[in-house]
N, C-alpha and C positions, 0 to 999 in steps of 0.2 A: 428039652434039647433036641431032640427027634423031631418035633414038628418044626423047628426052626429049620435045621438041617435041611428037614422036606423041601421046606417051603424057598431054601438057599438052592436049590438045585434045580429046583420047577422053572417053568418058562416065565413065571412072574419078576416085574422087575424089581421089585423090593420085598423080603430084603435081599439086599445087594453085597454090595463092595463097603458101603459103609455101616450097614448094620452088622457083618463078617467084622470089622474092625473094631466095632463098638465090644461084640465078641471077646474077643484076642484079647483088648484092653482089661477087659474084667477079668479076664482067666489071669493075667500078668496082677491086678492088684488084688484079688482073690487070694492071691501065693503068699504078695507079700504081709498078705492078714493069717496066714498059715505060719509061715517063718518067727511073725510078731505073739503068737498065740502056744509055740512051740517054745520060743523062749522065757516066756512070762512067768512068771514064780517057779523060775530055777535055781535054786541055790547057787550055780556056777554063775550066774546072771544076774543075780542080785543087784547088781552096782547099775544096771541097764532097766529094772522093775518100771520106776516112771517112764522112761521112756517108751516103754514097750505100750505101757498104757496108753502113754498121747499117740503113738501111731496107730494103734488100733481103735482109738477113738475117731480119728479124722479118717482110718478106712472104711467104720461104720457106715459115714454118710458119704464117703467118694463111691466106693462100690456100687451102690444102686444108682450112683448120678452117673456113673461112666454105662454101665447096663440099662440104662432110661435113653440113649442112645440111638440102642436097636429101634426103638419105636420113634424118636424124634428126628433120625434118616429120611425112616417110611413116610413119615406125617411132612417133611419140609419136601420130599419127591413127589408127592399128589401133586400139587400145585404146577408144579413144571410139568407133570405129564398131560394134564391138562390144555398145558399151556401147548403145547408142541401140537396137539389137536384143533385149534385154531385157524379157519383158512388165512394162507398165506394175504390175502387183498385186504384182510381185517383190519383198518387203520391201528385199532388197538393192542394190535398183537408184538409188535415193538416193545413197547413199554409192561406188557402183560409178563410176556417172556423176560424181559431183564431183573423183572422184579422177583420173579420164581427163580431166573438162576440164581440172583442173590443169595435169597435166602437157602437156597439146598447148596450154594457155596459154605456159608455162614458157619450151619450145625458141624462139617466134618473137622471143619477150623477149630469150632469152640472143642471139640473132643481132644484134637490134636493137643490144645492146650492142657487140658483134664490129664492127660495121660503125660505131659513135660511133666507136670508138676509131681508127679509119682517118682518120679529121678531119685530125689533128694531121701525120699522114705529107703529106698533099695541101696544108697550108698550108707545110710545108715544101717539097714540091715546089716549088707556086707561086713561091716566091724562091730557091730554087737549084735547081732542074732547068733541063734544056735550055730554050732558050725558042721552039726551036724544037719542042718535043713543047707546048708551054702550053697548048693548046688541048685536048691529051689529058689534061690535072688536070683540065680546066674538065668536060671527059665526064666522068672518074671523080667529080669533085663530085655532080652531076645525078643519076649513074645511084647513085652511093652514100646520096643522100636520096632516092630514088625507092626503093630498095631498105628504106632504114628505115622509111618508111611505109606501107610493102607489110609488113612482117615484123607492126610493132605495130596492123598491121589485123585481122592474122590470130591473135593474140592478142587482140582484142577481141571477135571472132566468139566465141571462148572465156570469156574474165570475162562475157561478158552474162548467160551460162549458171550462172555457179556462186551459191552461194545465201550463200556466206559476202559478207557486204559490204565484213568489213575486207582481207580476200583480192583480192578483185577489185580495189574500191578502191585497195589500197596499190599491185598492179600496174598500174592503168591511170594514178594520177597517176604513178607512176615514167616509164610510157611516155610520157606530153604530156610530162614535163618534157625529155626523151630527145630526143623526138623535135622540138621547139618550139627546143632549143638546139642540136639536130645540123644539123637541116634549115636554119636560119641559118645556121649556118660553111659550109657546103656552099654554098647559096644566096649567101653574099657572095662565095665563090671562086668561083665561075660569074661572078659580075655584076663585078667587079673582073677577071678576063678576057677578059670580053668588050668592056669599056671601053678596055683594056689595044689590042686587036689588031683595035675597027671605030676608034678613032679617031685621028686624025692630024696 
């Protein structure tokens, strides 16, 4: 964690904004494998036992695919910095450059989508996890919308660049729609917890 940290702070440009994201993501689905691992052969939870087991089956292998991220940001940014290096008269540098925004468009998008799909584990939590862990859905909530709008920011840095319109366009209303619908289920399990456990 330290040498990431380093290395997020150094004048290098990756990792970035999006491998920070890829970040936040894991720490948000990490929790909600705490919450599901918290509740799991509890006697007051019993009626929730399989369930707790299929969430923490499907966080076994999201966790390391949302944390493979960090590196699959850096490895889709080579290419575009590359690209940016290029004298401007270079015939090829047109089509060079769009092809690398593409792609380091692509990765922030595919996370963005990794981390919607965590939504549905944390509203379950919410009603069958521990209720003593509540307060840790309500962080994985926060930091998993914090996290999708940090990924399809870094994705926009990208579409602003490319010259195809319907390209750009079709990825960025994909992303508002993404992120406009994620960042509310996130945002109402935050505010529905936090009503839950300041009032009395």
């Amino acid at each position: 964690m330290k040498e990431f940290i380093d290395a997020l702070a150094s004048k290098e440009p990756t990792p970035g904004g999006g491998g920070a994201a890829a970040l936040v993501g894991t720490v948000s689905a990490a929790l909600c494998s705490m919450v599901a691992n918290l509740t799991s052969g509890k006697k007051k939870y019993e009626q929730y036992q399989e369930d707790m087991e299929r969430i923490l089956a499907y966080l076994e292998e999201v966790i390391p695919e949302i944390n493979g991220y960090i590196e699959k940001d850096a490895e889709a940014f080579a290419p575009l910095a590359e690209a940016y290096k290029i004298p401007k008269d270079d015939p090829k540098k047109a089509e060079i450059m769009e092809k690398a925004l593409l792609a380091a468009a692509v990765v922030p998008m595919e996370l963005a989508g990794k981390l919607y799909d965590l939504i549905p584990v944390m509203e379950e939590l919410e009603e069958k996890g521990s209720k003593m862990a509540l307060s840790d859905v309500a962080v994985a909530a926060v930091t998993c919308k914090a996290a999708m709008e940090s990924a399809v920011m870094n994705m926009y840095i990208n579409t602003k660049s490319l010259t195809n319109p319907l390209i750009s366009g079709g990825l960025n209303k994909k992303a508002k729609k993404l992120v406009e619908d994620g960042g509310k289920r996130c945002q109402d399990i935050y505010d529905r917890i936090q009503k839950t456990l300041v009032e009395r």
